[in-house]
C-alpha positions as CSV (number, residue, x, y, z in Angstrom):
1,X,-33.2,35.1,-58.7
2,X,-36.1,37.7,-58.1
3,X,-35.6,39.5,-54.9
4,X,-38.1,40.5,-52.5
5,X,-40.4,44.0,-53.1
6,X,-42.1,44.0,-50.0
7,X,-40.4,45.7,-46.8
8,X,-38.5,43.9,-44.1
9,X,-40.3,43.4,-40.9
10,X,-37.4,44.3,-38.8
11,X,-35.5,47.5,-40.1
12,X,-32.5,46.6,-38.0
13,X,-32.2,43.6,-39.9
14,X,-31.9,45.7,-43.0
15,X,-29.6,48.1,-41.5
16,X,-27.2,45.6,-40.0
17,X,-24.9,45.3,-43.4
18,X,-24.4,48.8,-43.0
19,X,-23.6,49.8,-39.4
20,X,-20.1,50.0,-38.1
21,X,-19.6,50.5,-34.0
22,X,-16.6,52.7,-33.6
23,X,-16.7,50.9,-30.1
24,X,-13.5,48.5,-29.4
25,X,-14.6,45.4,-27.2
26,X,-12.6,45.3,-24.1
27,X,-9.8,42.6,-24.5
28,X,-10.3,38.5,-23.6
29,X,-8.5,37.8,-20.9
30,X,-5.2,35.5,-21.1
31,X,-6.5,31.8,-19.9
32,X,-4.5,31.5,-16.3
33,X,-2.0,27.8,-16.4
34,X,-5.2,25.8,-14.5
35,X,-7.8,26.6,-17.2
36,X,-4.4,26.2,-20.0
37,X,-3.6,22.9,-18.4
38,X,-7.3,21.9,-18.0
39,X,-7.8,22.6,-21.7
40,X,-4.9,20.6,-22.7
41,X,-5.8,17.4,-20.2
42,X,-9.1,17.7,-22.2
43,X,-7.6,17.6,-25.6
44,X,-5.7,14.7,-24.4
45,X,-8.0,13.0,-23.1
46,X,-10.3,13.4,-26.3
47,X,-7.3,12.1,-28.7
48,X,-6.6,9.1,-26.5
49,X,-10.4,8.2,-26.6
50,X,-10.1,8.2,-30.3
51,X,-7.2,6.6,-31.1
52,X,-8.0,4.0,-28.5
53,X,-11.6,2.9,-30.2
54,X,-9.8,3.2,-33.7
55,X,-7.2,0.4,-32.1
56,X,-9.8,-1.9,-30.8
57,X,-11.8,-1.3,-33.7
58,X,-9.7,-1.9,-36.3
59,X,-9.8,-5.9,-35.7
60,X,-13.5,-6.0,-36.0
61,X,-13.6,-4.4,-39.3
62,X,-10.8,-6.3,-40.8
63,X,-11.6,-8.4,-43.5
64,X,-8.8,-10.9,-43.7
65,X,-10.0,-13.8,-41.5
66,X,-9.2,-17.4,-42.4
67,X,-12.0,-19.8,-41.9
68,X,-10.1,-21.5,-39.3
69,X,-10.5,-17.9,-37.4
70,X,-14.2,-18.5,-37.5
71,X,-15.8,-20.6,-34.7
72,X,-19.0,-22.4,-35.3
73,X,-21.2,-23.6,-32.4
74,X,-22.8,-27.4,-32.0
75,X,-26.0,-26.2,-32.8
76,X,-24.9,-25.3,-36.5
77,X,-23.5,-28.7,-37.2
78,X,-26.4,-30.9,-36.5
């Protein structure tokens, strides 16, 4: 793969693989037990969702149906 010859428009961009902050980020803050709990109800939540359309899913996409399963409307049988 050829690389590129001409300059980069942004030198910070260029320099960015090279700089290192000796600057520590302040430290996140512990989640208090509402926002832990509201997290958790929302995971919940999420997973019952899922596993409740996979459970009234699954019949739909079944393919074992007899043909006495099957219904057939008047229309079709004249």
């Amino acid at each position: 793969m050829f690389r590129r010859r001409e300059p980069v428009p942004f030198a910070f961009l260029q320099e960015a693989d090279r700089f290192r902050s000796n600057v520590t980020p302040p430290p996140r803050p512990r989640p208090s037990r509402n926002e832990w709990a509201g997290r958790a109800l929302i995971g919940v939540t999420v997973v019952a969702g899922l596993v409740g359309s996979l459970l009234f899913g699954l019949p739909a996409l079944s393919a074992h149906q007899s043909p006495a399963d099957i219904q057939h409307s008047e229309a079709s049988t004249r």
